[in-house]
C-alpha positions in Angstrom: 6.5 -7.2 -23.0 6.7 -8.4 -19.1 9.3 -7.8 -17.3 11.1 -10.7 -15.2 13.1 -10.4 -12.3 14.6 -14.0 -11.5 16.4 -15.0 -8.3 17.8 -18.5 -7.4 20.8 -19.6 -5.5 22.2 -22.0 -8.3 23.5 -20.8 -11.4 22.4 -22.9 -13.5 19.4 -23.4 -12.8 19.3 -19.4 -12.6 20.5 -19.5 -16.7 18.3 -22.5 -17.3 15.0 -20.5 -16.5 16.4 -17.2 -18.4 16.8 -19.8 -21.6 13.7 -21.2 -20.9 11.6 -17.5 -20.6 13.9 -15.8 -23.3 13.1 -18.6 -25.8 9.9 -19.7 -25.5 8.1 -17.1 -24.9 8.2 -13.6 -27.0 6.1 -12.2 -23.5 8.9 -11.8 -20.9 11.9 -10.5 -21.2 14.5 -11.0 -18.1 15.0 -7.7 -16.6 17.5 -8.6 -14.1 18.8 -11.9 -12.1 20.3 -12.6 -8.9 21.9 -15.4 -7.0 22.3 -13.4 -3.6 18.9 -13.2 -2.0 20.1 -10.0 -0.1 21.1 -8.3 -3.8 17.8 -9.1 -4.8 16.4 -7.3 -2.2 18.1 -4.1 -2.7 17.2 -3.9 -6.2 13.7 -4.6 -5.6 12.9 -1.7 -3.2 13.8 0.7 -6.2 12.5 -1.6 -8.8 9.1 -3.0 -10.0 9.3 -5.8 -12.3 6.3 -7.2 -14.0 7.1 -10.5 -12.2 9.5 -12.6 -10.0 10.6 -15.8 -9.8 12.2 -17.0 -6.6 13.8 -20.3 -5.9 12.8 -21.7 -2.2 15.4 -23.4 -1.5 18.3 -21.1 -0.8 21.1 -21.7 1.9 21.2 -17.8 3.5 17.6 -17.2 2.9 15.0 -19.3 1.9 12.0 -17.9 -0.2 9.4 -17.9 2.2 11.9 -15.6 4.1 12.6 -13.8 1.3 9.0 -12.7 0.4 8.3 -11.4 3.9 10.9 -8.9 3.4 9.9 -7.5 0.0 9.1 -3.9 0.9 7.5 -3.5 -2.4 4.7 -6.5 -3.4 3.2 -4.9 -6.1 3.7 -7.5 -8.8 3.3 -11.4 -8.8 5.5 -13.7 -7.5 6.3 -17.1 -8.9 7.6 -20.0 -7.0 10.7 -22.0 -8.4 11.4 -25.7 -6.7 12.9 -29.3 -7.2 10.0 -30.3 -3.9 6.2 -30.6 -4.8 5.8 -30.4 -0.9 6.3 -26.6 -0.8 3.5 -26.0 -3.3 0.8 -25.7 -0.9 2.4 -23.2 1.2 3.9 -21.6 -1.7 0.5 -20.4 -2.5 -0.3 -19.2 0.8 2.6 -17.0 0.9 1.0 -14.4 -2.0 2.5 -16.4 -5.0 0.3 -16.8 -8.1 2.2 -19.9 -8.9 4.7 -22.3 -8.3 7.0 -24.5 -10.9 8.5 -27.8 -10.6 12.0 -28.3 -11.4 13.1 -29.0 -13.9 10.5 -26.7 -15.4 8.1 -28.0 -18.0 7.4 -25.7 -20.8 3.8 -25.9 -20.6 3.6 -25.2 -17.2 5.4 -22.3 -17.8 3.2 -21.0 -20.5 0.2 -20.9 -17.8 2.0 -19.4 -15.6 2.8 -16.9 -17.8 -0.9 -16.4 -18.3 -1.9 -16.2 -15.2 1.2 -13.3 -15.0 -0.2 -11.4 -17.4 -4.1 -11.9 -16.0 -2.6 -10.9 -12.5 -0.9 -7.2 -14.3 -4.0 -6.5 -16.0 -6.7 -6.8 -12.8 -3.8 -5.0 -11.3 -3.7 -2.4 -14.2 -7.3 -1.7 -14.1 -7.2 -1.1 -10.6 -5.1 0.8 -10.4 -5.8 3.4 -13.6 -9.6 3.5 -12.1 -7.7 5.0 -9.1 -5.7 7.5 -11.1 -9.3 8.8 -12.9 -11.0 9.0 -9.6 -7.8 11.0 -7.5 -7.9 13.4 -11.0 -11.7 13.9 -11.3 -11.7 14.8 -7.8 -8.6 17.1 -8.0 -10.2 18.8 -11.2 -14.0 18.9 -9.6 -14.8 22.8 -8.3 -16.8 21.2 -5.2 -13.6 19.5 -3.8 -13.7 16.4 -1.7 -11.4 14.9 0.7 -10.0 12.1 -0.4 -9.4 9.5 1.9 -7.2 6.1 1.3 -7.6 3.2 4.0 -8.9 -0.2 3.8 -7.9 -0.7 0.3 -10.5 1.5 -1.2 -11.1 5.3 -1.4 -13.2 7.3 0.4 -14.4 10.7 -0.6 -15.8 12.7 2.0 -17.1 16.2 2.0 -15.4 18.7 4.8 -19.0 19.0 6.6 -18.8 14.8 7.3 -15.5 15.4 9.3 -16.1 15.9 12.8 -12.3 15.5 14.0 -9.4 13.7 13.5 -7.3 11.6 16.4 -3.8 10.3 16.8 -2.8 6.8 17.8 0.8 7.0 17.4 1.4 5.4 13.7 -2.7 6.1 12.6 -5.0 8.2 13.2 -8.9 7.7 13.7 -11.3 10.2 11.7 -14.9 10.9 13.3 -18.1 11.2 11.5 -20.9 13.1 11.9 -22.9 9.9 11.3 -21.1 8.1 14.3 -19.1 6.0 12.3 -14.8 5.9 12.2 -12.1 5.9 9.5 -9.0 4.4 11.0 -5.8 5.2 8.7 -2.4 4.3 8.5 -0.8 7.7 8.6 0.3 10.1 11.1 -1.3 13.0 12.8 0.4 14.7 10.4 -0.2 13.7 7.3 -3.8 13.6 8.2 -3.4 17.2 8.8 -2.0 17.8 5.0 -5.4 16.5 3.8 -7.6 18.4 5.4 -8.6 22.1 3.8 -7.1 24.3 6.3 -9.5 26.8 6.2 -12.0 24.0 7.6 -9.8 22.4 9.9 -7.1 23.0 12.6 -4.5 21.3 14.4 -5.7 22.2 18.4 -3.5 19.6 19.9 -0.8 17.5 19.6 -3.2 14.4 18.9 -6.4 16.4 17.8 -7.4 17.9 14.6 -10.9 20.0 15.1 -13.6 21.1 12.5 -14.2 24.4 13.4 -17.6 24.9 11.7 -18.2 22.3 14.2 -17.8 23.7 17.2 -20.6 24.2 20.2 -18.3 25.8 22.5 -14.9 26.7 24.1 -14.4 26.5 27.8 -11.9 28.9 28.5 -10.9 28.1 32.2 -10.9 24.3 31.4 -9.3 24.6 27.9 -11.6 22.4 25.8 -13.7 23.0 23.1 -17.2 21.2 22.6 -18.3 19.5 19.4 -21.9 20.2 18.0 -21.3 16.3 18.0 -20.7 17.1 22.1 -17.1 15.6 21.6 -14.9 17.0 24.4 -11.6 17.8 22.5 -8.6 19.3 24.7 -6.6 22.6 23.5 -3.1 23.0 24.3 -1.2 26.3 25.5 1.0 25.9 22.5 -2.0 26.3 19.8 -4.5 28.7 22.1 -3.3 32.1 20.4 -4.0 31.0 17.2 -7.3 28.6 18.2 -8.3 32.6 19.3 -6.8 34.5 16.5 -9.3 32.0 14.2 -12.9 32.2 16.3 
C-alpha cells in the first residue's frame, strides 16, 4: 500500500483527488492532505510519504516554489493542474508526472504505475546500500567508507594521504593523485577516519601518520611521503609529539 500525501489550495478539488485515489485504486491510501502550502511543508520535513501530489496553482505559493523548498525529496512528486502549459516544466522540476484537471482515471492509473516503478528502483537502491554499509561494518579488514557523488566509496586507511577543509566540505587526498570532495565538515570527516591512523594536526588538516616523511620542528610542518607540506598548529603539537 503507497502512501499519498496530497496538497492543493481548493478544497474540492483536494477531496475530489482523495475520492478519486481512495476508490479506484486499492494501491494508495491518502496519508495526509493539506490546503496550506506552508502546513505541508512542516509535515513533510518529519514525514516520508510514498508520493505527493501538488497542485501548481496556489495563491501563497505556487508548486514550483513549493518543490524547491522540500528539505526531504526522497519520494516522487506528482503534478496536479487545470493548464497543460505547465506540463513541460512540471517535468523539469523532479516530478514523475503531471495530471490534468479534472483528472481522468486512466491517467491516474499510469501514474500510479510509474509511482510504484519510481519506489521500487528507489528501494533497490537503497537496500543494496544498507548490504554494502553492513558487509563492510561486519568485514575484520575494515574499510572506510566514504559517501559523495551519489555513490560509495570504500577505501582502505593506506589510500588516505590527508584530508582538507573548505568550510562546508572537505577534500580527501590519494595516494594515487586523485581527490574526493565531500559534503561534510572537517569534522565529520574526522569521525570516519580510524583514529589510530589518522590525526587532526590543524584546524583544516587531517594527516595520515604512517604517512609521514618528516616534521620540521622550527617551521612547524610535517612532510608527506606524498611531499605534501601540511601545517601543525601550537594547539595540537603536544599531542602530534606524544603520538611520533
Amino acid at each position: 500500500m503507497l502512501e499519498a500525501v496530497i496538497v492543493d489550495d481548493e478544497i474540492k478539488a483536494l477531496q475530489s483527488l482523495s475520492w478519486e485515489l481512495t476508490n479506484f485504486s486499492k494501491e494508495i491510501n491518502v496519508e495526509a492532505s493539506f490546503t496550506d502550502p506552508f502546513a505541508a511543508l512542516e509535515y513533510l520535513e518529519k514525514n516520508t510519504p510514498d508520493c505527493l501530489f501538488l497542485d501548481i496553482e496556489m495563491p501563497t505559493m505556487d508548486g514550483f516554489q513549493f518543490i524547491q523548498k522540500l528539505q526531504n525529496k526522497n519520494f516522487p512528486v506528482v503534478i496536479t493542474t487545470a493548464y497543460n502549459q505547465y506540463a513541460i516544466k512540471a517535468l523539469k522540476n523532479e516530478a514523475i508526472d503531471y495530471l490534468l484537471k479534472p483528472i481522468d482515471t486512466d491517467d491516474l492509473k499510469e501514474t500510479i504505475v510509474k509511482i510504484k516503478k519510481f519506489n521500487y528502483n528507489n528501494y533497490t537502491s537503497n537496500k543494496l546500500e544498507k548490504i554494502l554499509l553492513n558487509f563492510n561494518a561486519n568485514n575484520i579488514q575494515k574499510k572506510i567508507t566514504i559517501n559523495t557523488d551519489g555513490k560509495l566509496v570504500f577505501l582502505e586507511s593506506d589510500e588516505i594521504l590527508y584530508a582538507e577543509s573548505d568550510g562546508n566540505y572537505s577534500t580527501l587526498f590519494l595516494t594515487d593523485g586523485n581527490k574526493l570532495v565531500l559534503t561534510k565538515k572537517l569534522k565529520e570527516v574526522n569521525e570516519l577516519l580510524p583514529q589510530e591512523t589518522f590525526f587532526r594536526i590543524h584546524n583544516s588538516y587531517i594527516i595520515n601518520l604512517n604517512k609521514i616523511k618528516e616534521f620540521l620542528k622550527t617551521d612547524g610542518y610535517v612532510i608527506l611521503k606524498s611531499n605534501h607540506k601540511i601545517p601543525v598548529s601550537r594547539q595540537k603539537k603536544s599531542d602530534f609529539l606524544d603520538l611520533i
